[in-house]
C-alpha positions as semicolon CSV with decimal commas, in nm:
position;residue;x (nm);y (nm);z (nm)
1;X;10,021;5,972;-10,332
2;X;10,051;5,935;-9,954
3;X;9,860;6,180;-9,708
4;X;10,095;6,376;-9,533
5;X;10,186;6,214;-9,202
6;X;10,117;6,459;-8,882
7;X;10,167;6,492;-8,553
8;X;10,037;6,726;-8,266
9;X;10,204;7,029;-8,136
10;X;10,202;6,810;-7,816
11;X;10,327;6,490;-7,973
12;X;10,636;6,667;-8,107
13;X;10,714;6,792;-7,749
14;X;10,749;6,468;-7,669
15;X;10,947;6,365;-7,961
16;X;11,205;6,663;-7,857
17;X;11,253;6,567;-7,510
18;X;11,368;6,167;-7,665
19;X;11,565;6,366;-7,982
20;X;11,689;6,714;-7,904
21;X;11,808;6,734;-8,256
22;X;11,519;6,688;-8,467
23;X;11,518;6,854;-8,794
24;X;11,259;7,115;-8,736
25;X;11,113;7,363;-8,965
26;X;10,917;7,651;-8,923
27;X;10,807;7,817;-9,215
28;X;10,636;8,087;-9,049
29;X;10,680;8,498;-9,136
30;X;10,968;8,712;-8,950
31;X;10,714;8,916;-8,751
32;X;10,599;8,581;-8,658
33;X;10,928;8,399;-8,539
34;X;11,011;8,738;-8,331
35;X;10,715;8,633;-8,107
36;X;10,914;8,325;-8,019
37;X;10,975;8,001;-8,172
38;X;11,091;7,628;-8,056
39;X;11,446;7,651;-8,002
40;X;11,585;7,395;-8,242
41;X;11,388;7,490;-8,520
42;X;11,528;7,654;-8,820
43;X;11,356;7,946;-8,988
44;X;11,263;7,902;-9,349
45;X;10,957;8,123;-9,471
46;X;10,735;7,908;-9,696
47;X;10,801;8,139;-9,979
48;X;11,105;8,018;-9,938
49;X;11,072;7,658;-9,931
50;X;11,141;7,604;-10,303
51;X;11,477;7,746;-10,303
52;X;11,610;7,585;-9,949
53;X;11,520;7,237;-10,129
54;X;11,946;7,203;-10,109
55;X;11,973;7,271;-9,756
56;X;11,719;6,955;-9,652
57;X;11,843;6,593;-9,603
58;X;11,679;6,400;-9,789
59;X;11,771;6,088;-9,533
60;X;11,610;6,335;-9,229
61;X;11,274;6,354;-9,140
62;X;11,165;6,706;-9,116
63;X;10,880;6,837;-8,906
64;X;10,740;7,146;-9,024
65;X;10,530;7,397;-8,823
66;X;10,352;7,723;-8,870
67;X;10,110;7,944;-8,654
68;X;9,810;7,634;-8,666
69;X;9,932;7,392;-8,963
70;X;9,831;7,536;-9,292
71;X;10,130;7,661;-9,436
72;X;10,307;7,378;-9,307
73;X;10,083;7,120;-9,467
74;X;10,129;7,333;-9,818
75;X;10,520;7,322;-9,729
76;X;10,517;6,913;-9,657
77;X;10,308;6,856;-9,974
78;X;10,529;7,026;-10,196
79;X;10,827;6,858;-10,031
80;X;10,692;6,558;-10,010
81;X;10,655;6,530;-10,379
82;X;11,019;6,589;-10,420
83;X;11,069;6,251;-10,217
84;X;11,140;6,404;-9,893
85;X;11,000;6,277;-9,517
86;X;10,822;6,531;-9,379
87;X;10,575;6,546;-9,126
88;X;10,339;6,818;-9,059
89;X;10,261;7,007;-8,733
90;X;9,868;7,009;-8,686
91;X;9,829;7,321;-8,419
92;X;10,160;7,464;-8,526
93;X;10,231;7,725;-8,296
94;X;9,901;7,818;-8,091
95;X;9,934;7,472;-7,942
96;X;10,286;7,469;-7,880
97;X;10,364;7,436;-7,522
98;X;10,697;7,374;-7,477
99;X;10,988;7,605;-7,506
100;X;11,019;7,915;-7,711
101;X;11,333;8,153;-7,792
């Protein structure tokens, strides 16, 4: 299989500012999201990944972030087995210095 394709916390900054509407996925917990999170991403738990499977274009690449990339990584792999583009995060949130809500 494929590794998971990444990018950095700083990387997908960039990407924003070109795309505003990225598909964006943080799979973080609640009591992590109400510290702030990137503005266009949507919240899906990873617990919840394998029931949101529906909800994700499988024609959209999807980034996926966490608090530093771990849970995103086990969120891509799983996706990415079910033939969808994904693209994890490395840094996830600690790095992130763009905008937060």
């Amino acid at each position: 299989m494929d590794p998971i394709q990444t990018v950095t916390s700083k990387e997908l900054e960039e990407l924003l500012k070109k795309n505003p509407k990225l598909s964006i996925i943080d799979c973080r917990e609640d009591e992590e999201i109400a510290q702030g999170k990137i503005p266009q991403a949507t919240h899906i738990r990873l617990s919840e990944v394998p029931n949101c499977t529906e909800q994700l274009a499988k024609d959209t690449k999807h980034f996926f972030i966490c608090r530093s990339g771990g849970r995103s990584g086990r969120a891509c792999e799983y996706l990415q087995k079910l033939g969808f583009d994904v693209v994890n995060v490395e840094g996830g949130m600690l790095d992130w210095e763009g905008e937060v809500e």
